[in-house]
C-alpha positions in Angstrom: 3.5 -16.0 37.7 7.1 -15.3 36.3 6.2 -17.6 34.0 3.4 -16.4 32.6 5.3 -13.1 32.4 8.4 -14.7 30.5 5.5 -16.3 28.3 3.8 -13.0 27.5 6.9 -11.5 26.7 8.0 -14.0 24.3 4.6 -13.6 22.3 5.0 -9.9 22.1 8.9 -10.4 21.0 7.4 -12.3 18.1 4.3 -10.5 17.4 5.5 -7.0 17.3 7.7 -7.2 13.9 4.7 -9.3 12.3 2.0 -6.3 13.4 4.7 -3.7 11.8 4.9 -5.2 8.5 1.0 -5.9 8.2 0.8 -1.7 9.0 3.2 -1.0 6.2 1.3 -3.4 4.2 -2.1 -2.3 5.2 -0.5 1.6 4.1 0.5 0.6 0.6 -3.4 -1.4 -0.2 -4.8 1.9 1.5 -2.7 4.5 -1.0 -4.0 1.6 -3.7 -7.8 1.5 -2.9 -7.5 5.6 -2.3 -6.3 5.8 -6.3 -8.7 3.9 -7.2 -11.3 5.5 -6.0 -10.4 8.9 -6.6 -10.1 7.9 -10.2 -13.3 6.5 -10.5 -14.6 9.9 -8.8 -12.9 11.8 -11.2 -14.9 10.0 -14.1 -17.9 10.0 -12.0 -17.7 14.1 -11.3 -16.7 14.4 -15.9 -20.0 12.3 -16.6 -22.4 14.0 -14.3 -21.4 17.6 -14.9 -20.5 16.7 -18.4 -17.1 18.9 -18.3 -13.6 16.7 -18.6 -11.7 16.1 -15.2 -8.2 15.1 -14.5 -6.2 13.6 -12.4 -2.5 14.7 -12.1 0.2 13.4 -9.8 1.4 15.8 -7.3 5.1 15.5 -8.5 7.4 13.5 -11.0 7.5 10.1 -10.2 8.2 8.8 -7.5 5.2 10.8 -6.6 4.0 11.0 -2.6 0.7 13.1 -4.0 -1.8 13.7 -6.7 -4.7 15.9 -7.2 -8.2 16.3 -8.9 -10.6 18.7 -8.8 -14.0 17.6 -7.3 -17.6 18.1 -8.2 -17.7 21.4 -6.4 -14.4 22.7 -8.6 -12.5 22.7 -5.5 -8.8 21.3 -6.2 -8.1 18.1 -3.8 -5.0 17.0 -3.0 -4.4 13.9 -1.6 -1.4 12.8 0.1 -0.5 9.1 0.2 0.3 7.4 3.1 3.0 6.1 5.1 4.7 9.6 5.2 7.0 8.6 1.7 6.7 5.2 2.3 4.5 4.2 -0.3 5.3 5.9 -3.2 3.7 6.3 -6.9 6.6 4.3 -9.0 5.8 4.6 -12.4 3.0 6.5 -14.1 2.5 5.9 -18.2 -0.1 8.4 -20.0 -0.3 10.6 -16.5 -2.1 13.1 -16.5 -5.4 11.0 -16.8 -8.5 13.4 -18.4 -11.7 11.8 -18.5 -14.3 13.5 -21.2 -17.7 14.2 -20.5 -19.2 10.2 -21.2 -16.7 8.7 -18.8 -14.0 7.4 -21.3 -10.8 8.6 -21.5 -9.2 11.2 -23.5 -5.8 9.8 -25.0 -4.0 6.7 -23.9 -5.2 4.4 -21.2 -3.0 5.1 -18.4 -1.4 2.5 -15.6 0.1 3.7 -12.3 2.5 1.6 -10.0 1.8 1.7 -6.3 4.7 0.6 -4.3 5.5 0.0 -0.7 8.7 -1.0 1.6 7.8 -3.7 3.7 10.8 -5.1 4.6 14.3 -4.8 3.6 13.3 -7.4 1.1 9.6 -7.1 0.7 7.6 -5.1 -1.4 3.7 -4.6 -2.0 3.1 -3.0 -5.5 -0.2 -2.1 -7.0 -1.0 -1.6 -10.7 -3.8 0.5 -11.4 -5.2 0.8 -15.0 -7.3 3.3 -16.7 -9.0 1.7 -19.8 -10.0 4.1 -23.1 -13.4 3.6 -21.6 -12.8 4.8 -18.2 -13.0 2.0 -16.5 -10.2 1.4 -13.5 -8.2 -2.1 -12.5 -6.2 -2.7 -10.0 -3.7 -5.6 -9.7 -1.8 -6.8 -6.9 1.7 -8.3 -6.8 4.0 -9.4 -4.2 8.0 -8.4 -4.6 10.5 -10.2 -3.6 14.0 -8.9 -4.3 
């Protein structure tokens, strides 16, 4: 019985770190995918009521925040998270308008999603906003 304890014990000594860095990893794809989505809302919400819509960050980079105004005009704001964890890097051509057909009015735009996974180990996530509207995102593993 003892060692079936020591066994079990051993397993969660080892599994414990690996289930805290795959929840700080699951955080930054979840702040990524959130982005994402909200940006295609916000091009969604400028076609169909065929007024512009934008999507601002919350704060100068590194943002924790950002904030669009749904279909209903309400303002949302959307906090990412990982309580200041994941963070929005870098932001080129921020705020992001979208006109009333869905493209985009300026610049396309990219945004940097970045998360702490270890001392050594980041997540970051580049999302893009084509002149058309249309929104990428890219995945890439940092090791420092």
């Amino acid at each position: 019985m003892l060692v079936v304890i020591a066994i079990i014990g051993f397993f969660l000594l080892i599994s414990i770190p690996a289930v805290a860095n795959y929840l700080r990893g699951a955080n930054v794809r979840t702040a990524a995918d959130q982005l994402v989505k909200d940006l295609q809302s916000c091009r969604y919400i400028a076609v169909t009521t065929r007024q512009t819509r934008t999507l601002s960050l919350g704060s100068p980079v590194p943002a924790t925040s950002y904030q669009y105004t749904d279909v209903r005009g309400n303002v949302q704001i959307v906090t990412l998270p990982g309580q200041g964890t994941v963070t929005i890097d870098s932001a080129s051509n921020f705020p992001v308008t979208f006109n009333s057909l869905g493209g985009l009015q300026g610049s396309p735009a990219t945004a940097t999603v970045t998360g702490r996974i270890t001392p050594t180990r980041s997540h970051i996530y580049t999302i893009s906003v084509e002149i058309t509207g249309k929104v990428t995102k890219a995945y890439n593993f940092n090791a420092p």
